[in-house]
N, C-alpha and C positions, 0 to 999 in steps of 0.2 A: 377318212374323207371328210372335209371341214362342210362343206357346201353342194347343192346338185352341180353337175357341169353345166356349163354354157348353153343353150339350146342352139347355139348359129347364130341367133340373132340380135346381141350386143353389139351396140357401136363401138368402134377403136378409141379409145380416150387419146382428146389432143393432148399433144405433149406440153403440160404448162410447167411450172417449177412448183415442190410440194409444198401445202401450207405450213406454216410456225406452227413449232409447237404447243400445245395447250399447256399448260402447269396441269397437275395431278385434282388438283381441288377448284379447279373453274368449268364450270358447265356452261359450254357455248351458248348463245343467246341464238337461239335463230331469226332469220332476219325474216320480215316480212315483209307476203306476195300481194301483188296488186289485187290478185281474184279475189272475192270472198269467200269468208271461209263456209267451206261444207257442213253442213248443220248434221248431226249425226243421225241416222235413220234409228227408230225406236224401234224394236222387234216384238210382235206380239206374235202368241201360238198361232197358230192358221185356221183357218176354219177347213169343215169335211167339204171334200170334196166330189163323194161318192160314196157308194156301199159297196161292199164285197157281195159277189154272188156263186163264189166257187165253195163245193164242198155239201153234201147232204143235208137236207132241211131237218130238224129235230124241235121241239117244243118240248122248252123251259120253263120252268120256273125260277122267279126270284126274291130276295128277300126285299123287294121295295112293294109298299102300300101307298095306290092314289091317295093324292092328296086333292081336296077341294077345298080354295078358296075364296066365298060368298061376299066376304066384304072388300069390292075390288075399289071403291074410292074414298073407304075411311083411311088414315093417315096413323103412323105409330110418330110418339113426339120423346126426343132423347132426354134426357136430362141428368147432367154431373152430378153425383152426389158427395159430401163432403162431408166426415162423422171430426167430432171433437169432443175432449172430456171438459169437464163443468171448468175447469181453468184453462181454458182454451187449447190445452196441446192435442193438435192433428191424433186420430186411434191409428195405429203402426199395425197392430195383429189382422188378422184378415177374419178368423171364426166367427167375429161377434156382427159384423156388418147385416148378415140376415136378421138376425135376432131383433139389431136395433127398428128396422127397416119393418117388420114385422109388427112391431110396438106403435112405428106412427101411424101406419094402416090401423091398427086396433082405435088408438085415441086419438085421432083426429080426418078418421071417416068424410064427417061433414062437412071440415074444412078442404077437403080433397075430392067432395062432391061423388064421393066411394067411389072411385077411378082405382081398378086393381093394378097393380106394380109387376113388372117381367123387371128383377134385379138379378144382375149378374154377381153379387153377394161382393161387389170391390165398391165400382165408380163408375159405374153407369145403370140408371133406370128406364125403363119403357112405358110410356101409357099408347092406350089406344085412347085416339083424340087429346087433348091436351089438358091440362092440371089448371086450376084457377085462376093462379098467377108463373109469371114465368120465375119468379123466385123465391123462397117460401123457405122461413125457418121455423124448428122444431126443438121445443126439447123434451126429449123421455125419460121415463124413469127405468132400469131394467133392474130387476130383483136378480141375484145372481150369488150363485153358491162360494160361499167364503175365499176372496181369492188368497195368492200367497204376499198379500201384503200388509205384512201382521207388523206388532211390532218388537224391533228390534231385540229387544229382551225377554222374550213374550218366549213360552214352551215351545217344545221342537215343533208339535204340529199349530202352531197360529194359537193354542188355547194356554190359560194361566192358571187353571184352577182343576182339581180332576173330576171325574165322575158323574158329580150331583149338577155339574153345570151341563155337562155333554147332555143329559138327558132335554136340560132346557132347550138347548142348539138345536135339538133333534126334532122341537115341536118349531124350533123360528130357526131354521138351517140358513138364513139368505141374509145377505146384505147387498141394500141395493145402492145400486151406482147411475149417475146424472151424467145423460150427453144430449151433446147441440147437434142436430143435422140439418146441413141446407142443401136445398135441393134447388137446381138450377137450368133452367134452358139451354140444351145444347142444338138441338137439330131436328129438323123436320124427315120425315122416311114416305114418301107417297106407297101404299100397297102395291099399288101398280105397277110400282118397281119388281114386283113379284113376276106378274106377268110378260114385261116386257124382257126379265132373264128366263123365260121358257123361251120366248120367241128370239134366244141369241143373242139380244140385245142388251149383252151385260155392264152395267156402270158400277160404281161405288155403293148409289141407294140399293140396287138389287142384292149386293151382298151381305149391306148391314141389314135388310129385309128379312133376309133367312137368318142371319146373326141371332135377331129378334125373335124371330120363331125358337131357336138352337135355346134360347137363354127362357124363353119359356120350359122346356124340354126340363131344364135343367133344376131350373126353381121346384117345379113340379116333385120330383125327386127328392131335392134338399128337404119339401116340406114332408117328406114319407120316412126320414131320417138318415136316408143313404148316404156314400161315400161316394162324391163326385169326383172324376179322374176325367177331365174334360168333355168329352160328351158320354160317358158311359156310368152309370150307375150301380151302384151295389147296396144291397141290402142286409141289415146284420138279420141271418136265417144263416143258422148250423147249419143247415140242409145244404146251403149253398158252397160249405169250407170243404176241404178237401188237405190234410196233412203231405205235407212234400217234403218233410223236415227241416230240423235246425232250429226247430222253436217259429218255421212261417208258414200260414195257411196259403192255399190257393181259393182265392172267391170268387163264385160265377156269380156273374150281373149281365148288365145289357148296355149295350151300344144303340144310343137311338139317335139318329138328325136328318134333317130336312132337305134336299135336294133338289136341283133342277135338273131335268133330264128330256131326250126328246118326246116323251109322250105328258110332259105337266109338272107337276110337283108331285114329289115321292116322301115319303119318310121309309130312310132306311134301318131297319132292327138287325140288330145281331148279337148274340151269345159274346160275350167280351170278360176275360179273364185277366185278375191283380193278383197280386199279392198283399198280403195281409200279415202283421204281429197277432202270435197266438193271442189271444185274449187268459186273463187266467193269472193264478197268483205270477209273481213277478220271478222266482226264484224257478219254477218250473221252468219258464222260458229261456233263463238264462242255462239252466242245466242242457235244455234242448239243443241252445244256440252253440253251446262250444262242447255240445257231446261230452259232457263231464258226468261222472259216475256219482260223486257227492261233494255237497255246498264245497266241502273243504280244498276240493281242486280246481273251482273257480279261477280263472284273470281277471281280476278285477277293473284291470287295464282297458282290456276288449270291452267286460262288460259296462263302463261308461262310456264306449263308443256306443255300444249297441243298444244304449237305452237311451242317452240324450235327448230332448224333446219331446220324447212321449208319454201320453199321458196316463196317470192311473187313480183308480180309485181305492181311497182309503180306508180299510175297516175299523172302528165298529159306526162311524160317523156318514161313511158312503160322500164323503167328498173328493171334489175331480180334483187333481194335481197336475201341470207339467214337471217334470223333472228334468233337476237342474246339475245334477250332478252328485256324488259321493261325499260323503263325510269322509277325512282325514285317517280318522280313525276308528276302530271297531264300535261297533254302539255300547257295548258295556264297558269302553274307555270313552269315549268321546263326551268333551263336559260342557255345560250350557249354562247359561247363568237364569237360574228361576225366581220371580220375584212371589213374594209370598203375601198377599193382600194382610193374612188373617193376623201374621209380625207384622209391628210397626218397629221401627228405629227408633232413637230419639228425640230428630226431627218429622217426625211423623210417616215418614216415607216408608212402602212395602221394602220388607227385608230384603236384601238377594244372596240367594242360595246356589252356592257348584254342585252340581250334579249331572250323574252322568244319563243321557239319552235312555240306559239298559232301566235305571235305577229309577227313573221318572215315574216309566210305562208301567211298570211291575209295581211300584209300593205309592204310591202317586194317582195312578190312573186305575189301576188292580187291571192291567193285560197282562196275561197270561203270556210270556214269549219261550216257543220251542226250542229257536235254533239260533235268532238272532243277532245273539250276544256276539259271538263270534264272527261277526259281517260287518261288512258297511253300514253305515243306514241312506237313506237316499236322502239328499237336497231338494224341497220343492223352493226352495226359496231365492233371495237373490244372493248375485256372491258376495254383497258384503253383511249382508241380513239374513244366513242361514237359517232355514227350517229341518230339523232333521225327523225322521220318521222309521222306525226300522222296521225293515225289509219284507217280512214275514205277514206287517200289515197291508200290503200294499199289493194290487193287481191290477193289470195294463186289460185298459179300454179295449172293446171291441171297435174293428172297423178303424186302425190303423195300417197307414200301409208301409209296405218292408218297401226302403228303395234303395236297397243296396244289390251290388252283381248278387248272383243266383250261383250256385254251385255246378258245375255239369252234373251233378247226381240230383241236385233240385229240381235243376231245369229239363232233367229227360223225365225225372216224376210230374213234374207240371204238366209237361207237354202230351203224357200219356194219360194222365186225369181228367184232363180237360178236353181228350179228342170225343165228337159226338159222331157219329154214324147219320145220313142225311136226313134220313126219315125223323129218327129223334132228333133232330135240332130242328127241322120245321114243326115240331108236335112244340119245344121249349116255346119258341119264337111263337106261333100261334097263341097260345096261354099269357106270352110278357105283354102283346098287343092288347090281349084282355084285362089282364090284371092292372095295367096303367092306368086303365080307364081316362086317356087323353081327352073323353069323349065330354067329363065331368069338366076339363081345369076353366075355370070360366075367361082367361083371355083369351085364350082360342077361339072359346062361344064368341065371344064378342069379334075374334076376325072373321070368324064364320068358318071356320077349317074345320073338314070334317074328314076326316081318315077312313079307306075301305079298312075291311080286316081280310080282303084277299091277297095272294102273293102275286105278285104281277107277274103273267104270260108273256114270254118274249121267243122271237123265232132264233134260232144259235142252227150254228153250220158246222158241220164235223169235215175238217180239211182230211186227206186221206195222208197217211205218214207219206214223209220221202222214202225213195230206193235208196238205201246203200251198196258202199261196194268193200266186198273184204277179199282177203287175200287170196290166190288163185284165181284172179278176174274173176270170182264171183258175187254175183247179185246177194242183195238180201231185204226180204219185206217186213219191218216190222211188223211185229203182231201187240195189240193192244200198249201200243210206248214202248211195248221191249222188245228185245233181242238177246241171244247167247253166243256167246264161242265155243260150243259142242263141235266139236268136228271139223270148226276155220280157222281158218288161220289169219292173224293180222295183215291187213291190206299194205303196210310198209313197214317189217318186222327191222329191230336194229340189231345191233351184236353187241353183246357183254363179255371183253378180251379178260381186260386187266380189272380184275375189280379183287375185291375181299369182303370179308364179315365182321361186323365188330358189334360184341356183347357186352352190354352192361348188364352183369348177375341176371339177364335173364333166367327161367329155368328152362330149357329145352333141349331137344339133342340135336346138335347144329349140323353133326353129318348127314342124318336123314332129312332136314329139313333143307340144308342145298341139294341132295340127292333129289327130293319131289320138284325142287323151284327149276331144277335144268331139265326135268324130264318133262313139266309143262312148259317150259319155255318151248321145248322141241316142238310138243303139239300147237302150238302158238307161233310157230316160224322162226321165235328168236334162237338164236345161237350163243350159248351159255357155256363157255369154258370153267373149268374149275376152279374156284378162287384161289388165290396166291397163297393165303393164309385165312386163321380166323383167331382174332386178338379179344381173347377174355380178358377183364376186366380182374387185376387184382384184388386178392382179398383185401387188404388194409386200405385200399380204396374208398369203400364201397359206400364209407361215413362222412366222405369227404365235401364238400359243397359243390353244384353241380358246375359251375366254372373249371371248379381243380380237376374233376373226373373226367373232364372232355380235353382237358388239355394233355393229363398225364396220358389218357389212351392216345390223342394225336403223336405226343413226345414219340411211345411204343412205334405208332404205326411208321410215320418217317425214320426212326431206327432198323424196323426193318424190311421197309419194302425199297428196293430198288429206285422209284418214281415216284410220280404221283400217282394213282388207280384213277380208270376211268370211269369207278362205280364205288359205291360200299354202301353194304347192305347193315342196316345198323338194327340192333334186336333190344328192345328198349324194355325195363321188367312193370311197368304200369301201364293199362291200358290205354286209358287218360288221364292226360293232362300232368305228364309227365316233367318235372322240373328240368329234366337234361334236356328235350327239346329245344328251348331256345338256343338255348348254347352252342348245342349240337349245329342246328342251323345256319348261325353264323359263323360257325368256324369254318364247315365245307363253303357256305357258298362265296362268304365276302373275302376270307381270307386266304383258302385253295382253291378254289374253284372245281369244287368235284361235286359232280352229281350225286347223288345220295338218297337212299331210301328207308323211311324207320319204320317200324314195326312191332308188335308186341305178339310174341309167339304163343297166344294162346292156342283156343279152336282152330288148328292148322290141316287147311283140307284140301282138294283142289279146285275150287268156288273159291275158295280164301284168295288163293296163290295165281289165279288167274286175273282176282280182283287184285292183287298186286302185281303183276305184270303190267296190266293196263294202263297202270303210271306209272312202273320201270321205264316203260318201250317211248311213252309221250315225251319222260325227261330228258329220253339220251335222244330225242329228233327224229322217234319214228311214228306211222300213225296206226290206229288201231280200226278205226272203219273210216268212211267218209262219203259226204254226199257224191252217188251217180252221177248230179248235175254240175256236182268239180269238176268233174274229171274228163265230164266231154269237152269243154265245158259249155253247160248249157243255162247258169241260172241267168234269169230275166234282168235284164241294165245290169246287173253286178258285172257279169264277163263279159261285158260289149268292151268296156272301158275298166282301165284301172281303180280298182276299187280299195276302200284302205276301211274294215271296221273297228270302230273304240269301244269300249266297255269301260266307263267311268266309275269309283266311288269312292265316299269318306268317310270310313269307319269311325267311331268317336272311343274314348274311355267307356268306362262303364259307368252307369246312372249316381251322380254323386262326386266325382273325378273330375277337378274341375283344373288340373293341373297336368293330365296325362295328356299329349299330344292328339290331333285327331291323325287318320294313316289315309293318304290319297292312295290310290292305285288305278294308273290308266293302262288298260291294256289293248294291246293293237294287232289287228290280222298280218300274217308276212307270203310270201311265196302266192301273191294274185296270181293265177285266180283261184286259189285254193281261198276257203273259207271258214276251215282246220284247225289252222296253223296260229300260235298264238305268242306273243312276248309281254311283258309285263315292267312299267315302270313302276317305280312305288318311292314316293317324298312323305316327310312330317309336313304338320302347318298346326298353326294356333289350335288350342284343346277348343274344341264345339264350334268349330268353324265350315260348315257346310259347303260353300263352295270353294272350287279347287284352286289353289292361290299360285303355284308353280307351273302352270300350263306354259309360260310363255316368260323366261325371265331375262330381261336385256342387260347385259353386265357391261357392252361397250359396244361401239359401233359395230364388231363386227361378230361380236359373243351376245350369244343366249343359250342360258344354261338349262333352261324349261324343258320340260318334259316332251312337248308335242318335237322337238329339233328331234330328240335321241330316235322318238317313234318316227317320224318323217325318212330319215338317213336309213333307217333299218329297212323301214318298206321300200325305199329304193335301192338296197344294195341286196336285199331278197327276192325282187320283182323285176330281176333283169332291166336294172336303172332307168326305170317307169319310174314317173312322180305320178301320186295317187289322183285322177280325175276328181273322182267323186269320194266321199268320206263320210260316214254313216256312223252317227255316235248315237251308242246308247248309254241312256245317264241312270243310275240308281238312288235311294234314297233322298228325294227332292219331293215336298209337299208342293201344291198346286200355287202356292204364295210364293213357288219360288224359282216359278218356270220364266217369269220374265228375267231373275236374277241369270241363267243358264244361257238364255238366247242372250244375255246383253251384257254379259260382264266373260261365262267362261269362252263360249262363243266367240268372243271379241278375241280372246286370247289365242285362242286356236286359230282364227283368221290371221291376227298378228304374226304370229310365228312364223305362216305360211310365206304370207312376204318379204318376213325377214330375210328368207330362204333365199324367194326369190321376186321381185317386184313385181313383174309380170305373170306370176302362176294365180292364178284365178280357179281354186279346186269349187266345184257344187259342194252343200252342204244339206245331211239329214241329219234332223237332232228329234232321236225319240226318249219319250222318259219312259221308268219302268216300276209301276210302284205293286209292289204287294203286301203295304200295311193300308188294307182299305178295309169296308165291311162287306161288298159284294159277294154273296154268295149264291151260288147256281143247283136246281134240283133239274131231277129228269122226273117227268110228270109220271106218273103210274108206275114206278121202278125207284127198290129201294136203294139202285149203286148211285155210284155220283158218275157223272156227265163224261161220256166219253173222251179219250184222248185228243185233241186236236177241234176241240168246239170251240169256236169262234162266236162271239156278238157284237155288231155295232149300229145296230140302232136301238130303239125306244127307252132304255135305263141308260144310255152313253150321254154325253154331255148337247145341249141342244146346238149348239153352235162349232165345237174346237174337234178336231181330229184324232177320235178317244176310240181305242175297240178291249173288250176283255178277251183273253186266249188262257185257255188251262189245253198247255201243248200235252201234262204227264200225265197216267194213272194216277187217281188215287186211290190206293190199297189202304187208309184208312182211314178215320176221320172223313171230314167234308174238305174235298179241292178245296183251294182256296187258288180264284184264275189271278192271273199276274191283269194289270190294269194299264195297258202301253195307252201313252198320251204322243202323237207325232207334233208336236210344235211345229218344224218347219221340213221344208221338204222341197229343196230347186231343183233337186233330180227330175222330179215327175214323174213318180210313181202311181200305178192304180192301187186301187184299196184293194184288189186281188191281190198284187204282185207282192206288194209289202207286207199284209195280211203273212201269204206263203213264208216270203223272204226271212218274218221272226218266227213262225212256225220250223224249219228246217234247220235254223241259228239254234231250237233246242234240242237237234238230232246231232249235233259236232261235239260234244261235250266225252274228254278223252275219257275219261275217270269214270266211266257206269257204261252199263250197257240197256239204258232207260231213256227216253224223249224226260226233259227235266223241266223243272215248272217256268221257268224264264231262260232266258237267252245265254248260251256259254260266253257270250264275255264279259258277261255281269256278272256269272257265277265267277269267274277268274278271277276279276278283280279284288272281288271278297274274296279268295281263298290265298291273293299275292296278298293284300293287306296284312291277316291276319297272319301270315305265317311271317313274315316282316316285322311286326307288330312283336314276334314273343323274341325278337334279335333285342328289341329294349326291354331291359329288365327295369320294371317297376312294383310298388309293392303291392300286393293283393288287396283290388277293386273294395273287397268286403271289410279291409280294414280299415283304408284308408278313408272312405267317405262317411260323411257324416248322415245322420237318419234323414235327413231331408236336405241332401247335398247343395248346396251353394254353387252356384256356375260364375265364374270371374269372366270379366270383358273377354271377349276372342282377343289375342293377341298382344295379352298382356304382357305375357311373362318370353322370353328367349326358351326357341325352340329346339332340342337336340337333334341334330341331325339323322337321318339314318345311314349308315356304312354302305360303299357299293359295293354291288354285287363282282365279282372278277369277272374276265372277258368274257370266261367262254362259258361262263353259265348265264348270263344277263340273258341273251337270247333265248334261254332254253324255257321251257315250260317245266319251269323249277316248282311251278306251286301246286304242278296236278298232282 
């Protein structure tokens, strides 16, 4: 079906004769209308329009501390900064900008009338009141440790002489360097801008106002030695690392900034975890980084990926290096040319001597080297002007950070090292508000900010769970977010006719283990015939690459089944992160169309086998519980009218990947008025391109290829050929910068489409966003659990003005909840702040795949889980090789995108990704 049908009410088109045709390569001019043209309405978020009042009263705490501040009509004054070296070339690095900045505060005080500096450590500074003049140049002197710009023929490490000289270096270690700084008027910031975004009344000044405050926060820190990672701090304290492997620590610091909110200004704290390169000699880290038993089975390959750019210090001199790379060749090969002051030539000139790096350090310098001979030595130098240094001297800085993907073994040890239980993380947080001592930095004093050290008191509402309904029209009350299938049976069980099993070398015994999966299936309602067959995996297989193993086994199975199967159960021998996976994937879903299930037969129990059930039954179109108020149906505006809900988002590469696609995936409710039921689009688009760029693509007058047609056409041929009244998206992963992008770009597109359809369908629109990378964290006052199931808040820490609530709908069983943070932007339905409140409250009881109320909305969870699994159909090379230590990000939409393969018919629809 290309379009909706007709509603009746199109005119008969007169019979005229058809226009000429166009040629292939001319785009019609359209002509134009007398009217003027339509000026496009801007969309901003909405403001609240009520509070919710359903649900038990509870007192909270939270991590936000009043803020007061005293000086409401002094003024903060902008001013650009612009650093240069004594021959005028612009500084490119970014480390040295505090330093410099630091230096004209020291020596030139008076000239500056000792006005303290809030510098953002680039190109912009802050005073409170204004600098002498509005333009003002400087130049400083900085003493700074040897850098690598020695010269060209000069010993591997910058020196020409051995020994007797180092000693000297060691009493005058510096060489100093001359730079010009001018500093410049950019902009006036009235404080009051402060106040005027508590009272909703937010402009540009009000935001650069807390900017201001934010870049105090931050300076503050810089000058305590931490490692800033945009507002959150780290401090080099052992206490604070935590080993997760691979040669990278985990470091706990702190997330501090400034906020507006409806009860004033807040500063909000929270426990904020990085990652970190081990500190330590240099050869440890790499043995850690690629799990190698000794020097001698190093890659040396990997390890100049893995070390490029950062930096180390050198023994026996303790000078800082960046590294630049490997020497060619071993250090006790690799030859340098040494001049020798103490020979002269015959023109007078120091001698120059070949020798090698190994030979230098040992008879030259008198270092001792253990191991090094047989290594690389590192490059601090540049590439045409090598410095070599070997290896064994050399150990990387504390207080670097790892920014490459994370392992699933790193990242489940992160994740469990770093969980704090609620009581200890308000005692952490209590102690970082101290230890800052905010109370000391003196621009603060001067705006007069003065910070409580209590946790602000807020009133939160515990919604009561929804009724489900499971199999045998029976009721079911969640108890604390959960529920079981002890003794139920699925509320819409399927049947599994034609299926089979297919093992790759798992180890297991596969008759007892379809023998347990049909006898729960029984207690479960489904009906589970005996598989056709089960297709082990040959031996001479099994070294194959995982492309050839999924093909050779497909080859097997169409040799000898009959048909297609309308299931297979796939037994995969790694738990995670399995290379056949992707492969596997794509074979059933784009190229057979068979539903499919993987699994690794470990701990096989019946908990196991029920939690696999629970996405057997969702894939093949059955469901496993579902809200009461489906089924009457009774939920509030949803089942008055056709309702259609989206779950948007855009997965990106990993940190460093600046060439990996990012993976859209919208997914949309089917079978109104059900609120269950789920399908899932999923496009490429430019690598780090945040908003969805396929929503709506017009390929010819009467073609569009976009996403929102396929979802549109679905909801109406599953909804008893209703087109959706109202349509309710929820968007993930979008910062607050980027809400107006959402309402006015994807927004538009979804609107577009809609007309496309049909010129007259005029569908309402709710767009909520959903974020949970925020720092708000929630205590229950006198009790040490975290915040019951289903607590709601929206006022006094919500936003003073836009239509903001937090919801932590799940248990949490460990660690501190962390509540999801919905923002409503817009909303022409006209919802109450109860009903909507409820409506994403219940959205976290549908989720097929658990038998848990889950932290955000099942079609958010979806769309993350179609992405990803879409996501491993392209094979690319592993995140942690390919990015570099401080990965570069190329323009969005630089480079030509690969497509993703479609899914085949009859699995597009299916909820292929629970």
């Amino acid at each position: 079906m290309d379009s909706f049908e007709a509603d009746g009410n199109g005119a008969a088109q007169d019979s005229l004769p058809p226009p000429p045709p166009v040629p292939p390569n001319v785009v019609p001019i359209k002509a134009e209308s007398d009217e003027p043209a339509k000026k496009k309405v801007v969309l901003l978020p909405m403001a609240r329009r009520g509070l919710g009042s359903k649900g038990q009263k509870i007192s909270i705490l939270t991590n936000h501390f009043k803020v007061n501040v005293g000086n409401v009509d002094g003024q903060f004054f902008h001013y650009s900064v612009s650093l240069f070296y004594e021959d005028g070339r612009p500084v490119e690095g970014k480390g040295v900008g505090r330093k410099v900045i630091d230096r004209v505060q020291e020596t030139y005080s008076s000239e500056l009338d000792g006005k303290q500096f809030a510098y953002d450590g680039e190109k912009s500074l802050f005073t409170v009141g204004s600098l002498p003049r509005n333009k003002l140049e400087f130049t400083v002197v900085l003493d700074e440790v040897t850098s690598n710009r020695t010269n060209g023929n000069a010993s591997p490490d910058g020196r020409d002489s051995p020994n007797e000289h180092d000693r000297k270096r060691l009493r005058r270690p510096y060489h100093s360097k001359t730079y010009r700084v001018e500093i410049s008027f950019a902009a006036k910031i009235p404080m009051q801008a402060i106040q005027s975004a508590l009272r909703g009344q937010e402009s540009e000044n009000s935001q650069e106002a807390l900017r201001v405050l934010d870049i105090i926060l931050r300076q503050h820190a810089a000058k305590q030695g931490c490692l800033l990672v945009r507002q959150s701090f780290f401090q080099n304290d052992p206490n604070n690392f935590t080993d997760i492997g691979g040669g990278v620590l985990g470091c706990r610091g702190f997330h501090s900034s400034f906020r507006g909110t409806q009860s004033g200004l807040s500063l909000n704290i929270d426990v904020s975890t990085t990652m970190i390169v081990r500190p330590g000699p240099v050869v440890d880290f790499l043995l850690q980084n690629q799990n190698a038993k000794d020097p001698d089975s190093l890659d040396w390959t990997k390890a100049k990926r893995a070390l490029k750019n950062l930096r180390i210090k050198v023994s026996p001199t303790n000078q800082e290096y960046k590294i630049t790379g490997f020497s060619d060749q071993f250090c006790e090969d690799q030859l340098f040319t040494l001049k020798q002051k103490s020979m002269k030539n015959e023109n007078g000139e120091a001698e120059a001597l070949e020798i090698t790096v190994y030979d230098y350090f040992v008879n030259h310098r008198n270092i001792q080297l253990r191991y090094s001979g047989r290594m690389p030595c590192i490059n601090v130098g540049k590439p045409k002007r090598p410095t070599y240094i070997p290896i064994e001297l050399c150990s990387l800085v504390s207080l670097q950070r790892y920014t490459k993907a994370l392992s699933t073994f790193q990242r489940a040890s992160l994740v469990e090292k770093s969980r704090q239980k609620p009581q200890e993380r308000m005692n952490v947080l209590s102690n970082a508000l101290k230890n800052s001592n905010y109370g000391a930095e003196p621009i603060l004093r001067s705006c007069g900010v003065s910070i409580s050290s209590n946790f602000t008191q807020v009133e939160g509402r515990v919604l009561p769970a929804p009724r489900l309904k499971v199999g045998n029209g029976e009721d079911f009350f969640p108890r604390n977010g959960r529920w079981n299938f002890n003794n139920k049976k699925f509320v819409e069980p399927s049947k599994i006719e034609r299926w089979a099993v297919v093992n790759f070398s798992a180890r297991c015994d596969v008759n007892s283990l379809v023998r347990d999966l049909i006898r729960c299936g029984e207690m479960k309602g489904i009906h589970i015939d005996q598989p056709f067959d089960v297709f082990q995996e040959m031996h001479q297989n099994r070294r194959a690459p995982p492309m050839v193993r999924v093909e050779k086994m497909f080859e097997e199975i169409q040799s000898r089944l009959p048909g297609a199967p309308q299931f297979l159960l796939c037994l995969l021998p790694d738990r995670k992160n399995s290379d056949l996976y992707g492969p596997w994937k794509r074979k059933n879903l784009a190229e057979f169309g068979i539903v499919n299930q993987c699994m690794a037969p470990t701990r096989v129990n019946d908990q196991y086998l029920t939690n696999l059930l629970l996405k057997i039954n969702a894939k093949l179109g059955g469901l496993n519980s579902m809200l009461s108020i489906e089924q009457t149906p009774s939920i509030p505006i949803v089942s008055k009218a056709p309702t259609m809900i989206l779950g948007m988002d855009v997965s990106h590469g990993s940190p460093g990947q600046s060439d990996v696609p990012s993976i859209a995936a919208v997914v949309s409710s089917r079978h109104w008025p059900l609120i269950s039921r789920y399908r899932a689009s999923v496009r490429t688009q430019s690598p780090k391109l945040e908003m969805i760029d396929s929503l709506f693509k017009r390929v010819s007058d009467k073609e569009d290829e976009g996403i929102l047609r396929e979802v549109l056409l679905d909801f109406y041929t599953s909804s008893g050929k209703r087109k959706p009244d109202q349509i309710i998206i929820f968007r993930d992963g979008v910062s607050e910068s980027q809400f107006n992008q959402v309402l006015n770009i994807e927004l538009d597109q979804i609107m577009e489409a809609c007309k496309f359809l049909d010129e007259a369908w005029n569908p309402k629109f709710v767009v909520i966003v959903a974020q949970k990378n925020h720092h708000t964290k929630f205590f229950q006052q006198g009790s040490p659990d975290n915040v019951p199931p289903g607590t709601v808040i929206d006022n006094k820490i919500c936003h003073p003005k836009n239509n903001d609530f937090y919801l932590c709908a799940h248990a949490g069983m460990i660690g501190t909840t962390r509540p999801t943070h919905y923002h409503v932007l817009l909303d022409q339905i006209g919802f109450s702040a109860d009903d909507l409140q409820e409506l994403v409250h219940s959205l976290s009881y549908v989720y097929q795949k658990s038998t848990t109320a889950i932290s955000v909305v099942a079609p958010i969870c979806y769309a993350h889980l179609a992405a990803s699994q879409l996501g491993t159909f392209m094979k690319f090379e592993d995140a942690s090789e390919t990015s570099s230590s401080h990965g570069g990000v190329t323009a969005p939409g630089a480079i030509p995108v690969p497509q993703l393969p479609r899914l085949k018919e009859n699995v597009c629809n299916s909820m292929f990704f629970c």
